[in-house]
C-alpha positions as a Markdown table, in Angstrom:
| # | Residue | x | y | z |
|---|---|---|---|---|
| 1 | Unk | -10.7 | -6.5 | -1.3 |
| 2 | Unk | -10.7 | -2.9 | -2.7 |
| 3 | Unk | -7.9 | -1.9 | -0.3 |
| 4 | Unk | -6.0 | -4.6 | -1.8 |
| 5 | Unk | -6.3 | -4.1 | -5.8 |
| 6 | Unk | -5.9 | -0.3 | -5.4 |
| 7 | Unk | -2.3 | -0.7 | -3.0 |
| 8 | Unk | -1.2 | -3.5 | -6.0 |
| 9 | Unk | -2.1 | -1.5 | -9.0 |
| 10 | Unk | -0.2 | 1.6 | -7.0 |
| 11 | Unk | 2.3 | -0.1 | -6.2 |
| 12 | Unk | 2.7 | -2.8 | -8.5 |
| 13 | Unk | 1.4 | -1.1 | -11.9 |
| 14 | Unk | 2.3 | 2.5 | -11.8 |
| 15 | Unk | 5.1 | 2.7 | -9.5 |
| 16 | Unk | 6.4 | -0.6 | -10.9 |
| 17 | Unk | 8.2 | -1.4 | -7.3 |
| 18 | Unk | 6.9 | -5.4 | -6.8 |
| 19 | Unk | 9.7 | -6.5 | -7.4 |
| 20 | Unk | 12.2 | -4.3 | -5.5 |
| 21 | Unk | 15.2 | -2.9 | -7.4 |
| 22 | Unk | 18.1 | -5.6 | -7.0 |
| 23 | Unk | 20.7 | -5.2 | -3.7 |
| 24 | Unk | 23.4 | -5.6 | -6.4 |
| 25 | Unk | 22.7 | -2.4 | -7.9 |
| 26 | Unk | 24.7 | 0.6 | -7.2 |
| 27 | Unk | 23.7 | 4.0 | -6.0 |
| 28 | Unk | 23.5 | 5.4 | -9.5 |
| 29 | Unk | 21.4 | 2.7 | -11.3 |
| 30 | Unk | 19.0 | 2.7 | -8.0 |
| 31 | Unk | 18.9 | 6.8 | -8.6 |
| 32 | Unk | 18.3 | 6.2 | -12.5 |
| 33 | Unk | 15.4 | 4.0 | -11.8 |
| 34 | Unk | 13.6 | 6.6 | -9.9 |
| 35 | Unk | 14.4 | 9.6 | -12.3 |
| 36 | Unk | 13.2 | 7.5 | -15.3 |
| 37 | Unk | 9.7 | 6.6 | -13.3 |
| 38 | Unk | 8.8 | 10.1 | -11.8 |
| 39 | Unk | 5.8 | 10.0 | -12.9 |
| 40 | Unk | 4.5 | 6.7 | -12.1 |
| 41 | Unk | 5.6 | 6.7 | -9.1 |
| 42 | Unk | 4.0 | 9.6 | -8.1 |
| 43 | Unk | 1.1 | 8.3 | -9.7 |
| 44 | Unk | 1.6 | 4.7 | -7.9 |
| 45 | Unk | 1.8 | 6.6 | -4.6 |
| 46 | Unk | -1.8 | 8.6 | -4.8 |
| 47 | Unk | -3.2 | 4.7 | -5.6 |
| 48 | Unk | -1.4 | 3.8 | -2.3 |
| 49 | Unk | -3.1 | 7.0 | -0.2 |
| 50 | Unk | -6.3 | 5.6 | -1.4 |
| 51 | Unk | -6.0 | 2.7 | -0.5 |
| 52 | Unk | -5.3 | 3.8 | 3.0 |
| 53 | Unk | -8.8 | 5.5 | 2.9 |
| 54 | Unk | -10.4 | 2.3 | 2.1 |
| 55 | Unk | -8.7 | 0.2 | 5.1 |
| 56 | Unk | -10.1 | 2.5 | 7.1 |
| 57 | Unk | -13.8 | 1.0 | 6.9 |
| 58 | Unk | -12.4 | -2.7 | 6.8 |
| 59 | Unk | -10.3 | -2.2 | 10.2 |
| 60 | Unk | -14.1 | -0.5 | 11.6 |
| 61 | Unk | -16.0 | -3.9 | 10.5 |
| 62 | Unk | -13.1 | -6.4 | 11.9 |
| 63 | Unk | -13.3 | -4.4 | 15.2 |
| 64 | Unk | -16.8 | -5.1 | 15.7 |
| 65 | Unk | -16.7 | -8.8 | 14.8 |
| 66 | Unk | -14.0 | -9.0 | 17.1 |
| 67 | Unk | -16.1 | -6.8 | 19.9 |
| 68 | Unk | -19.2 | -9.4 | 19.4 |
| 69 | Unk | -16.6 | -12.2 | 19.9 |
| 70 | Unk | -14.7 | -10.7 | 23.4 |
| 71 | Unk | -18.3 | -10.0 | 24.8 |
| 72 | Unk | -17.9 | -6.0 | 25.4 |
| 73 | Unk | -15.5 | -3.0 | 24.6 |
| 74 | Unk | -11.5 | -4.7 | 25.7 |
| 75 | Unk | -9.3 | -2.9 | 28.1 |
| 76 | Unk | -8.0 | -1.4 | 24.7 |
């Protein structure tokens, strides 16, 4: 649940990219939309590396649950 809140409110909050910039917009408005949020999405994008950090012990716990149900270490 932590991985998920921290990725939104990186993503979501500071870099303000949920949702997407619009296909209709041209190269220049695209390019202004990043200049004008630097900062945030710098800011959104640290949120997003710690997220990564906490996937890592909730990919360890859904490996063991799925050891216990295959019965042993997998040819993986």
């Amino acid at each position: 649940m932590g991985y998920v809140v921290t990725i939104l409110l990186g993503w979501a909050v500071f870099a303000r990219m949920l949702p997407p910039p619009a296909p209709s917009l041209d190269a220049e408005q695209v390019a202004a939309i990043y200049r004008e949020n630097m900062f945030g999405i710098r800011v959104g994008m640290i949120f997003i590396l710690i997220s990564a950090f906490l996937f890592i012990p909730f990919t360890a716990v859904f490996t063991q649950i799925i050891a216990k149900i295959e019965g042993g270490a997998g040819p993986l």
